[in-house]
ChimeraX commands (.cxc) that place a marker at each C-alpha (Angstrom):
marker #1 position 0.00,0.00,0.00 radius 0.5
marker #1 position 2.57,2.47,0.88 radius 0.5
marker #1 position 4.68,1.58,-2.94 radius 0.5
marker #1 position 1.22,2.46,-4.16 radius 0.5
marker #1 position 0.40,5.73,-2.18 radius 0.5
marker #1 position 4.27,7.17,-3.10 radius 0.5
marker #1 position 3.58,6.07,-7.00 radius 0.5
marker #1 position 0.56,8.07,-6.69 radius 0.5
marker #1 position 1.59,10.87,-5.31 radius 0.5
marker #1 position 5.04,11.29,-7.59 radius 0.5
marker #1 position 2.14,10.47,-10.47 radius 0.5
marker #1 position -0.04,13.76,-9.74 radius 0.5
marker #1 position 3.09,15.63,-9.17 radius 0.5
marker #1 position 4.38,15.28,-12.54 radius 0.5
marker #1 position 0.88,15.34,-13.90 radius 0.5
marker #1 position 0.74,19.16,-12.58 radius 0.5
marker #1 position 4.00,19.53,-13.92 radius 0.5
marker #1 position 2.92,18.56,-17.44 radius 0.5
marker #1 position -0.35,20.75,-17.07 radius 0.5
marker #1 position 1.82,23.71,-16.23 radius 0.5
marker #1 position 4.09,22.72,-19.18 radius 0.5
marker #1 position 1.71,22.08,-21.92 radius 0.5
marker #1 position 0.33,25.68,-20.85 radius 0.5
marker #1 position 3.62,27.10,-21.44 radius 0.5
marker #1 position 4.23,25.49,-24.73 radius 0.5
marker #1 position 0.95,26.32,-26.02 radius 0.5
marker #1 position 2.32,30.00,-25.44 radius 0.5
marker #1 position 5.52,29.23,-26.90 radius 0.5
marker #1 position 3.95,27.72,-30.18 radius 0.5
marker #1 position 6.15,24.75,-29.91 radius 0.5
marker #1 position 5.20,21.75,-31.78 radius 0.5
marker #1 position 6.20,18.18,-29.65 radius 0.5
marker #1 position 6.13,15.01,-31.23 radius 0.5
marker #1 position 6.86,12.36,-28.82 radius 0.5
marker #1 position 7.25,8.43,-30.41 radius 0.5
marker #1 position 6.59,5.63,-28.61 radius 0.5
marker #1 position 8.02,2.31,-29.76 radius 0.5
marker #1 position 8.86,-1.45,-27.91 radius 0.5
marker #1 position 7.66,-4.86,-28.10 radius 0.5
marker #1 position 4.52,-5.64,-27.01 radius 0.5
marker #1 position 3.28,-5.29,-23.44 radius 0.5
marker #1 position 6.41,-2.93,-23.07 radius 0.5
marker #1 position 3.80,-0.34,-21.43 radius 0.5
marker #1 position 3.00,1.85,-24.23 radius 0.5
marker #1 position -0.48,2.58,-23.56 radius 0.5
marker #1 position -0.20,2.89,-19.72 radius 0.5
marker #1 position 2.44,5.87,-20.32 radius 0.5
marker #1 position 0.29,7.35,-22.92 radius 0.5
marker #1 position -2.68,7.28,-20.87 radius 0.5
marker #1 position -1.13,9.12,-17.92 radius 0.5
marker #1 position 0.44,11.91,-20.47 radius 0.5
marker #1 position -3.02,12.70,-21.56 radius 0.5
marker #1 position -5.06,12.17,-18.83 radius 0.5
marker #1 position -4.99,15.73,-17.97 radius 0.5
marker #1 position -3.32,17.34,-21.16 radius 0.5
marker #1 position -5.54,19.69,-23.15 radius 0.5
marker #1 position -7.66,18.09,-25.54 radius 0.5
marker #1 position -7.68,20.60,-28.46 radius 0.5
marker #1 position -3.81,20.34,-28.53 radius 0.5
marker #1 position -2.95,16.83,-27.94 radius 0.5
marker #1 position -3.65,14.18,-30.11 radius 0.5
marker #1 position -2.76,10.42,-30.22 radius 0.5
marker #1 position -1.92,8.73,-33.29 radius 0.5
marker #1 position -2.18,4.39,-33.81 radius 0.5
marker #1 position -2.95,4.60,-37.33 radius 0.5
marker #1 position -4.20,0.71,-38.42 radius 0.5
marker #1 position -2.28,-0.86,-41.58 radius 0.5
marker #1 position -1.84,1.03,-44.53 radius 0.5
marker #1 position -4.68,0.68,-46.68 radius 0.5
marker #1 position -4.10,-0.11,-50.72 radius 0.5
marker #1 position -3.75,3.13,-51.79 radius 0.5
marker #1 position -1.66,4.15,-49.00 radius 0.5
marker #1 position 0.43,1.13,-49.54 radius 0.5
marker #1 position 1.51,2.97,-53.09 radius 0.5
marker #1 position 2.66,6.43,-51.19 radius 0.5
marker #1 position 5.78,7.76,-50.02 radius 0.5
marker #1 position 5.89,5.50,-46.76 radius 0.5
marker #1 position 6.19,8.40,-44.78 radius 0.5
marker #1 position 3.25,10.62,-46.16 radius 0.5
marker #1 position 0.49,9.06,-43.81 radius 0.5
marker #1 position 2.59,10.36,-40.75 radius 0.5
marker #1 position 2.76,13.63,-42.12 radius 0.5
marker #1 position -0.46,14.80,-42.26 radius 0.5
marker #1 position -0.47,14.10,-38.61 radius 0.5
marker #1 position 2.26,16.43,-37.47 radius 0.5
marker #1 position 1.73,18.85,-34.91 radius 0.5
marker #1 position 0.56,22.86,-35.83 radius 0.5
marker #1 position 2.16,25.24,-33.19 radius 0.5
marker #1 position 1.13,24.56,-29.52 radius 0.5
marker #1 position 0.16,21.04,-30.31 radius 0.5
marker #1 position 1.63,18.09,-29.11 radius 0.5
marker #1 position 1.30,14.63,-30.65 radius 0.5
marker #1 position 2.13,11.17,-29.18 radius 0.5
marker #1 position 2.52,8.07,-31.96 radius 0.5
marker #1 position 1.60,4.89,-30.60 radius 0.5
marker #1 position 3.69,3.20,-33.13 radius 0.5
marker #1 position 5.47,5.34,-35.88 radius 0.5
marker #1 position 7.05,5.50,-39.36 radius 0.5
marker #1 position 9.82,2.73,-36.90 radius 0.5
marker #1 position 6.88,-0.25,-38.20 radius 0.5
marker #1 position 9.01,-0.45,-41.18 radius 0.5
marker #1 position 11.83,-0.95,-38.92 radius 0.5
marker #1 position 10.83,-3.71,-36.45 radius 0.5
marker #1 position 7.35,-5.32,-37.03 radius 0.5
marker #1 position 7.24,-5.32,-40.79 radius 0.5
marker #1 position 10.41,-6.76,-41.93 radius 0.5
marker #1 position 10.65,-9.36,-38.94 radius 0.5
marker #1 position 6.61,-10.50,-39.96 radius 0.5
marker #1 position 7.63,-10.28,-43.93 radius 0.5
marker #1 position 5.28,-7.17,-44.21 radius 0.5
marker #1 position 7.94,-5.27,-46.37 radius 0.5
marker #1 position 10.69,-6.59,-48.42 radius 0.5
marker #1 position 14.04,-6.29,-47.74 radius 0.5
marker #1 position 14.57,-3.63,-50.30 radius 0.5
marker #1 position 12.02,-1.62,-48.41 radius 0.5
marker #1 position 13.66,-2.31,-44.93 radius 0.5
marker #1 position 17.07,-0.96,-46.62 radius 0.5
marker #1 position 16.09,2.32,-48.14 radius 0.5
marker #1 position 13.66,3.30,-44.87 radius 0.5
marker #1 position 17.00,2.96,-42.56 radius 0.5
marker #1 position 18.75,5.08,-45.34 radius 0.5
marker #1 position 15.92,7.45,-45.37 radius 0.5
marker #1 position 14.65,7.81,-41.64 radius 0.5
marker #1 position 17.52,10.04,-40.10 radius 0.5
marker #1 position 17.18,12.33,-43.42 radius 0.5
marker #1 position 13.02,12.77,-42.81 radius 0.5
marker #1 position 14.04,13.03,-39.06 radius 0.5
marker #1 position 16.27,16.48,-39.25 radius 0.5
marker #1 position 13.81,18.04,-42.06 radius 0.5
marker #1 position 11.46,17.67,-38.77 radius 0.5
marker #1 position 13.35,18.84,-36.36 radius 0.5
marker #1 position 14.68,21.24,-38.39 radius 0.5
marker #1 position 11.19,22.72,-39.02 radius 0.5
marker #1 position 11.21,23.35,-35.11 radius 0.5
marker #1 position 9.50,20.22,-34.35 radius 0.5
marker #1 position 10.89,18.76,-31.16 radius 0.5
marker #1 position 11.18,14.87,-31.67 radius 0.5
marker #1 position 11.04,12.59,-28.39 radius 0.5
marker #1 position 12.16,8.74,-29.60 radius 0.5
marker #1 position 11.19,5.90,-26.69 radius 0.5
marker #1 position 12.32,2.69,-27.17 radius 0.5
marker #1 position 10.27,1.00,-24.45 radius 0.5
marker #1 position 11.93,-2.23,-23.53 radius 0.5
marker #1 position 11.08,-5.30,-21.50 radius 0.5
marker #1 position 12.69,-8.57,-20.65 radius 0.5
marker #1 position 11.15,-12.01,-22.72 radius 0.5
marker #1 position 9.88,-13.04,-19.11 radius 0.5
marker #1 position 8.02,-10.49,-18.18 radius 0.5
marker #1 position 6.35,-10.01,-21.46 radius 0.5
marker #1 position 5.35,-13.10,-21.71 radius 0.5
marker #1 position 3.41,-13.14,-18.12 radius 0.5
marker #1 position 1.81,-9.82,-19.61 radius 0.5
marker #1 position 0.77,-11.84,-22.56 radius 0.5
marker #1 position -0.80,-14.31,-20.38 radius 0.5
marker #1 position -2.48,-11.78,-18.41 radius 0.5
marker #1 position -3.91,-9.96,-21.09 radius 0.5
marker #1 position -5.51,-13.12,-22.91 radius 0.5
marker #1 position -7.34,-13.53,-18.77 radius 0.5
marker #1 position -8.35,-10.26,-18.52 radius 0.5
marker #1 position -12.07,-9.37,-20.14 radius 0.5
marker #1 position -10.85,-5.95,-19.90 radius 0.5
marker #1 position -8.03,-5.97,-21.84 radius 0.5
marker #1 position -9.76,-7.81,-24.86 radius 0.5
marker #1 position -8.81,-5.18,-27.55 radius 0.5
marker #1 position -4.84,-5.43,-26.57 radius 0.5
marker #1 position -5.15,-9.00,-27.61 radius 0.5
marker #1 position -4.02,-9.42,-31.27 radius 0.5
marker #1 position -3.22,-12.02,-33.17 radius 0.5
marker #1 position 0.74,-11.44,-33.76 radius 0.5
marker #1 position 0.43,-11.58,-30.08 radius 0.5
marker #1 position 1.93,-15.50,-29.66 radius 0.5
marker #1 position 4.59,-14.18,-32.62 radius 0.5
marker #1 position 5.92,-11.87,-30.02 radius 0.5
marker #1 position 7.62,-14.44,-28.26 radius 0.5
marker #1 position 8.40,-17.04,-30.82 radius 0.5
marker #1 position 10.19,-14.41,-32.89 radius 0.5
marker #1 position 12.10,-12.78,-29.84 radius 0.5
marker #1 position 15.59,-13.33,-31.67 radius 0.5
marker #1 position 14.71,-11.44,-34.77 radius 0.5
marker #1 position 12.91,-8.67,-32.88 radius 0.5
marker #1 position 15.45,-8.16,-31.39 radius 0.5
marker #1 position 18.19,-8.14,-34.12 radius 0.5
marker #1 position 15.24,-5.83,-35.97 radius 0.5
marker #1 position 15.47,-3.40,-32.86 radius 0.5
marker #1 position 19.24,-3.15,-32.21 radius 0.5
marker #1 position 20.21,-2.23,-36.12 radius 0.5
marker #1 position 17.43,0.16,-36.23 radius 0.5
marker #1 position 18.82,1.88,-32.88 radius 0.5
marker #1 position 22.34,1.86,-34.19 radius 0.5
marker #1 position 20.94,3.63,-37.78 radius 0.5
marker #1 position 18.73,5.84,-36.02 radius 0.5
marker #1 position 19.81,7.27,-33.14 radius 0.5
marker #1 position 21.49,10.75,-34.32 radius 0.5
marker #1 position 22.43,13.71,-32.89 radius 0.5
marker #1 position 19.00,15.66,-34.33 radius 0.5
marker #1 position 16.86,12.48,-32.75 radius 0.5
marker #1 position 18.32,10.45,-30.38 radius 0.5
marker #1 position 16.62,7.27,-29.29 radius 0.5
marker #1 position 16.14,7.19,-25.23 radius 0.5
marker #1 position 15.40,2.99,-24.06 radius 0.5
marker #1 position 12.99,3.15,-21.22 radius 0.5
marker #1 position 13.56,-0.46,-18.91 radius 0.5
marker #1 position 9.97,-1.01,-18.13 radius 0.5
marker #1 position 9.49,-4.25,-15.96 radius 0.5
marker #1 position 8.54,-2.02,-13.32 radius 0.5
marker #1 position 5.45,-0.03,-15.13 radius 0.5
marker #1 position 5.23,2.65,-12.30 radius 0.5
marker #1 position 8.80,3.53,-12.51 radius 0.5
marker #1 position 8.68,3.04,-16.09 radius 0.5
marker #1 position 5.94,5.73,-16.73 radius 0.5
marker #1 position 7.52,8.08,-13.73 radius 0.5
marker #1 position 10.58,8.24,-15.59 radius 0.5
marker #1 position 9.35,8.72,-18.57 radius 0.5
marker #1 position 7.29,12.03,-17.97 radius 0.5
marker #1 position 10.31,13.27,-15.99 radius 0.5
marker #1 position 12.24,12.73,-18.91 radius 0.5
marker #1 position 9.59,14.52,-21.96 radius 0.5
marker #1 position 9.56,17.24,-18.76 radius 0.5
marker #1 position 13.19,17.64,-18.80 radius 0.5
marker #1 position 13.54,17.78,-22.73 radius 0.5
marker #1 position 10.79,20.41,-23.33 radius 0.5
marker #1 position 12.89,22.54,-20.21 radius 0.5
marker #1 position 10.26,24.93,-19.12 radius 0.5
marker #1 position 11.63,26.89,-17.45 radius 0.5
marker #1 position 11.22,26.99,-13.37 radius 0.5
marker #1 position 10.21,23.39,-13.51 radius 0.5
marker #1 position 10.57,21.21,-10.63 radius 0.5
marker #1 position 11.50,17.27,-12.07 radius 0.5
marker #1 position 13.74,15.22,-10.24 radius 0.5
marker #1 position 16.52,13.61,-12.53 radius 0.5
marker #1 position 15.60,10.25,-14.30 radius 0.5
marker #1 position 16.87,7.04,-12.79 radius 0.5
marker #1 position 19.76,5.93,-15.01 radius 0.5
marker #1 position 18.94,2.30,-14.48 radius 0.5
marker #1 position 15.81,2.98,-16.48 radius 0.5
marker #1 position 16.91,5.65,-18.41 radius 0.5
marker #1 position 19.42,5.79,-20.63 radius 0.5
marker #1 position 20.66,7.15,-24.75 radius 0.5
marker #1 position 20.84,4.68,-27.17 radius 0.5
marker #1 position 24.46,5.30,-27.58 radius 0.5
marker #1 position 24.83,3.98,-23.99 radius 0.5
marker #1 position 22.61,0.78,-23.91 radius 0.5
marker #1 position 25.27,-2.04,-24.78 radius 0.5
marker #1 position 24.50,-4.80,-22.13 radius 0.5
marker #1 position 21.74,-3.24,-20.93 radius 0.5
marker #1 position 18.98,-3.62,-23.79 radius 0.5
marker #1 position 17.28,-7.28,-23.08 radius 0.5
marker #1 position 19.21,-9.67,-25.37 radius 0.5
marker link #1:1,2 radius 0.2
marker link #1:2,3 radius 0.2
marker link #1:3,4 radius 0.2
marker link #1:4,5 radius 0.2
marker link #1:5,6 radius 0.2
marker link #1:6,7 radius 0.2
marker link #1:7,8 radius 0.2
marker link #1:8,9 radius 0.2
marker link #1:9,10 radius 0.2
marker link #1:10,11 radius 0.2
marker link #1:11,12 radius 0.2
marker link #1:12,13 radius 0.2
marker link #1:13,14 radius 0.2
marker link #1:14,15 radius 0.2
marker link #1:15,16 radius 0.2
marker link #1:16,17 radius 0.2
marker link #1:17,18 radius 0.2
marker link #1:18,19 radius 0.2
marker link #1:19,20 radius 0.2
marker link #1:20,21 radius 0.2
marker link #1:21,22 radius 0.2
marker link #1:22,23 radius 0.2
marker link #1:23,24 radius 0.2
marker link #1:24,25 radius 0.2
marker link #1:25,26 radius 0.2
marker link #1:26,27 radius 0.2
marker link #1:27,28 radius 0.2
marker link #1:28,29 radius 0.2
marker link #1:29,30 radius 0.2
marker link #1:30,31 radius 0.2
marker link #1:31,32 radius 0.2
marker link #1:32,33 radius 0.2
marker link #1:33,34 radius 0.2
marker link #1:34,35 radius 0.2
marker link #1:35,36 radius 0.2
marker link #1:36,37 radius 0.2
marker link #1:37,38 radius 0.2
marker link #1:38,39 radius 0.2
marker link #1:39,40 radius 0.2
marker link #1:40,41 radius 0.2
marker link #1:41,42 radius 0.2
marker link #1:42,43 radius 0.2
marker link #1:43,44 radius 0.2
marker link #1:44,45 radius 0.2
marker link #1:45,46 radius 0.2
marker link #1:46,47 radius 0.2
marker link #1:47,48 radius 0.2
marker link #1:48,49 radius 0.2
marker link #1:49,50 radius 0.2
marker link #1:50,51 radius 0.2
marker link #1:51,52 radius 0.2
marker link #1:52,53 radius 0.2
marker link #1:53,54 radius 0.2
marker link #1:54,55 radius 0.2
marker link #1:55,56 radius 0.2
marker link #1:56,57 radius 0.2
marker link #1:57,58 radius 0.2
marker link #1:58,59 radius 0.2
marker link #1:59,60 radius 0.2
marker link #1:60,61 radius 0.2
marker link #1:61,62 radius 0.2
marker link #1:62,63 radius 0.2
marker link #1:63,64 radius 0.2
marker link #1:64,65 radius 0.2
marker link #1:65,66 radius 0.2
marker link #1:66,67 radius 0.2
marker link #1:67,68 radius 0.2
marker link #1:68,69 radius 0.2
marker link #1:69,70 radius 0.2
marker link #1:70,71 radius 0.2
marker link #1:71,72 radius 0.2
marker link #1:72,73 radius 0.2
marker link #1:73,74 radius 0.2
marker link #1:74,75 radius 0.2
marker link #1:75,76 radius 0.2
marker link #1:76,77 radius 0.2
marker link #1:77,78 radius 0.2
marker link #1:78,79 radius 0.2
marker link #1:79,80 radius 0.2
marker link #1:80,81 radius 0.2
marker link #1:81,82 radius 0.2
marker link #1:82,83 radius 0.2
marker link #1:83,84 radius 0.2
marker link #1:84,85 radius 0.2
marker link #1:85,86 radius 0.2
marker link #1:86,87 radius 0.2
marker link #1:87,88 radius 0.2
marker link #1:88,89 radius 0.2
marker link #1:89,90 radius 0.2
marker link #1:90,91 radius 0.2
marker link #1:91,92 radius 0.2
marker link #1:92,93 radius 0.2
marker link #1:93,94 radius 0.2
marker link #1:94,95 radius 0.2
marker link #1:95,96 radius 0.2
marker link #1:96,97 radius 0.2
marker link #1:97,98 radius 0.2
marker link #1:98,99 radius 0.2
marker link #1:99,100 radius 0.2
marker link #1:100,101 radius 0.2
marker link #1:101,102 radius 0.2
marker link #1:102,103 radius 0.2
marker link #1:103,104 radius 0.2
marker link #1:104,105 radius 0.2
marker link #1:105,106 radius 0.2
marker link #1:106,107 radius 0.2
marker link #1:107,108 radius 0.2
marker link #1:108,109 radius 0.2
marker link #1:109,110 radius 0.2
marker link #1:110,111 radius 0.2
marker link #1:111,112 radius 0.2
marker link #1:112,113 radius 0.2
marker link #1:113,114 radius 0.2
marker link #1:114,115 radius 0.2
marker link #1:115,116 radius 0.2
marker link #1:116,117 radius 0.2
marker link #1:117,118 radius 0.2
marker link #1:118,119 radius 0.2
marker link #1:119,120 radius 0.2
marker link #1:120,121 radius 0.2
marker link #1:121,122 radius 0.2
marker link #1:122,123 radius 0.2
marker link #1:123,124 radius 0.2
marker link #1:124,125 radius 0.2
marker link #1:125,126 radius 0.2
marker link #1:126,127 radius 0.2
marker link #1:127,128 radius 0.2
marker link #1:128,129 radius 0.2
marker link #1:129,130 radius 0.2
marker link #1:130,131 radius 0.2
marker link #1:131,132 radius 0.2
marker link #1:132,133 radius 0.2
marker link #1:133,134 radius 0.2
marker link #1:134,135 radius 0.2
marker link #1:135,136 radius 0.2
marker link #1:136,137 radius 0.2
marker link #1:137,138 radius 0.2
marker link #1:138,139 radius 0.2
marker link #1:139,140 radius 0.2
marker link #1:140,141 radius 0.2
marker link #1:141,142 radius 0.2
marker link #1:142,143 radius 0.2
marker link #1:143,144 radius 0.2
marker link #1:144,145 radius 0.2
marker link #1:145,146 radius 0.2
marker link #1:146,147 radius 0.2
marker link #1:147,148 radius 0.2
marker link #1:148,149 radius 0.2
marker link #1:149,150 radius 0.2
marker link #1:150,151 radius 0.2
marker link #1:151,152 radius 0.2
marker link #1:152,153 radius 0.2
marker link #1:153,154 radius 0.2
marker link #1:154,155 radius 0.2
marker link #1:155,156 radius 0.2
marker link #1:156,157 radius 0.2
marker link #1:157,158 radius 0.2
marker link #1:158,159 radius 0.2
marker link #1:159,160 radius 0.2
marker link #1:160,161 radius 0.2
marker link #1:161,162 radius 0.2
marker link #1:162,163 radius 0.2
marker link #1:163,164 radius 0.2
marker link #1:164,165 radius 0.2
marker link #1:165,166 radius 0.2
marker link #1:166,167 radius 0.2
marker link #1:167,168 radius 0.2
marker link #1:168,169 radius 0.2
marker link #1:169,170 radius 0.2
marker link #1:170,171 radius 0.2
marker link #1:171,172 radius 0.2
marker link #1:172,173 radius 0.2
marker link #1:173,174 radius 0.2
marker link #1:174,175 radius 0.2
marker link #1:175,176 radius 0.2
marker link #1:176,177 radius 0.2
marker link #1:177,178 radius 0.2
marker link #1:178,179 radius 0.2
marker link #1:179,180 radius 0.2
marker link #1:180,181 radius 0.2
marker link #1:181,182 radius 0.2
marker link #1:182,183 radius 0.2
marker link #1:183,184 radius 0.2
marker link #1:184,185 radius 0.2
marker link #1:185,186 radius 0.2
marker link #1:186,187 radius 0.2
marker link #1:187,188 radius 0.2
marker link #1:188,189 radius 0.2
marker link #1:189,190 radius 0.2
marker link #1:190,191 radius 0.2
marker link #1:191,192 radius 0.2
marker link #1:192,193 radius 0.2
marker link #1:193,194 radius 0.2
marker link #1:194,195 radius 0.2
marker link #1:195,196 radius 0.2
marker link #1:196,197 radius 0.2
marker link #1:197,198 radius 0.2
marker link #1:198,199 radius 0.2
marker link #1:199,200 radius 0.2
marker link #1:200,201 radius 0.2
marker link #1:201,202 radius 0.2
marker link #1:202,203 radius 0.2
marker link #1:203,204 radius 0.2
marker link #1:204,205 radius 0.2
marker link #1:205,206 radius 0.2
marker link #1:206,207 radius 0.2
marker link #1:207,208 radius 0.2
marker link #1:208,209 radius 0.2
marker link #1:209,210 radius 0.2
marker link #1:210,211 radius 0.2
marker link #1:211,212 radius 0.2
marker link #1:212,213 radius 0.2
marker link #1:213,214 radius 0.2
marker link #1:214,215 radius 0.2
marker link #1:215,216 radius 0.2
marker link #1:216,217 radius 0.2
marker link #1:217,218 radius 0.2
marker link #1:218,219 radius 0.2
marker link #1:219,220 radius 0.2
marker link #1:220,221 radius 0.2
marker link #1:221,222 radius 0.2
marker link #1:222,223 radius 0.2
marker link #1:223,224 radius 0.2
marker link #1:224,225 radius 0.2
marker link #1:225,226 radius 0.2
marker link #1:226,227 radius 0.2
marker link #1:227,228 radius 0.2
marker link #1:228,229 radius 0.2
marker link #1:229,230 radius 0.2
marker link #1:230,231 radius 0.2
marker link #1:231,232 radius 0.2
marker link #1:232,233 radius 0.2
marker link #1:233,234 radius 0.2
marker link #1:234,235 radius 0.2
marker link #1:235,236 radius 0.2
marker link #1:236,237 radius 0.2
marker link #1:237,238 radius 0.2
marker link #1:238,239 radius 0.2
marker link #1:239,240 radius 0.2
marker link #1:240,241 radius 0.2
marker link #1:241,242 radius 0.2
marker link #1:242,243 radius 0.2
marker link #1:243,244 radius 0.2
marker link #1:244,245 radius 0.2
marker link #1:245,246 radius 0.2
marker link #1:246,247 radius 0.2
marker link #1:247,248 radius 0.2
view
């Protein structure tokens, strides 16, 4: 009970925090585009939820766009995202990004190789044209040990609750652990750049998980007079610094 009453409490505190902050950016006129990416069950929706459960709703929007359909299929891969970027004051949080093409579709054969090759060539090139449009890009990698995901897995398929989590690459998750993650580290080492880094979020612990990760969007927007504690560097930590501690 007491774990519970101190997650709690830290909770609202950095929920008032990101009030405060989304007010200030909304004056500012910055535009925030946060990406959230992991296996499944790495927490993805629980973080979410607690961004937005008190964020403005005229200026934040989530984005989990489904497959592409036909016609999409024949665009510019990136021109779906696009035309869900964020106007000034707005911020936008992707449930899943443009980083499909560089995890679940080439380990489940939903893009060819070819494809795979020229959207690692072409991500950190569309990356800086955003952030150099004054777009400021927040990349989570929200990772999770094969363990623990796979109790989650097992939970979720109990729980009449969490019915529309269950999917049915859901038993693929584990069987195909390997190439996920030999998917997840090349896409970290081509991706992670000085005008987007990649920041891995351990989440095991959820609580902690989704504490640390506010503190950190808090720290990188830097309004200032803000009051965050630092992020745990056991949970926390740049791409660039993750050998041997990513889950093999």
């Amino acid at each position: 009970m007491g774990r519970t009453k101190d997650y709690d409490k830290a909770l609202e505190a950095l929920q008032i925090e990101l009030v405060d902050t989304q007010h200030w950016a909304i004056e500012q006129g910055l535009k925030v585009v946060v990406v959230f990416e992991g296996r499944d069950t790495a927490g993805k929706d629980g973080a979410i939820k607690r961004i937005v459960e008190y964020a403005s709703p005229r200026q934040t929007r989530i984005v989990a766009l489904p497959k592409p359909t036909e016609r999409e299929s024949t665009q510019w891969y990136f021109q779906r995202y696009v035309s869900h970027l964020p106007a000034a004051g707005e911020l936008v949080l992707f449930n899943r990004s443009w980083y499909n093409r560089a995890g679940v579709e080439p380990v489940m054969g939903f893009c060819t190789p070819q494809q795979h090759e020229q959207f690692l060539d072409d991500v950190p090139r569309f990356e800086r044209s955003l952030t150099g449009s004054g777009i400021i890009l927040i990349k989570l990698w929200l990772d999770i040990s094969k363990e623990e995901q796979a109790k989650r897995l097992e939970e979720r398929m109990e729980d009449p609750l969490k019915k529309f989590k269950v999917s049915s690459l859901d038993a693929e998750a584990q069987i195909r652990w390997d190439a996920y993650s030999a998917a997840r580290n090349r896409m970290l080492a081509e991706s992670h750049h000085r005008d987007a880094p990649w920041t891995i979020i351990a989440t095991d612990d959820k609580k902690t998980a989704r504490l640390n990760i506010l503190r950190h969007i808090l720290r990188r927007l830097g309004r200032p007079g803000a009051k965050i504690s630092h992020v745990d560097p056991r949970v926390v930590f740049d791409a660039s610094r993750s050998k041997g501690k990513l889950n093999p």
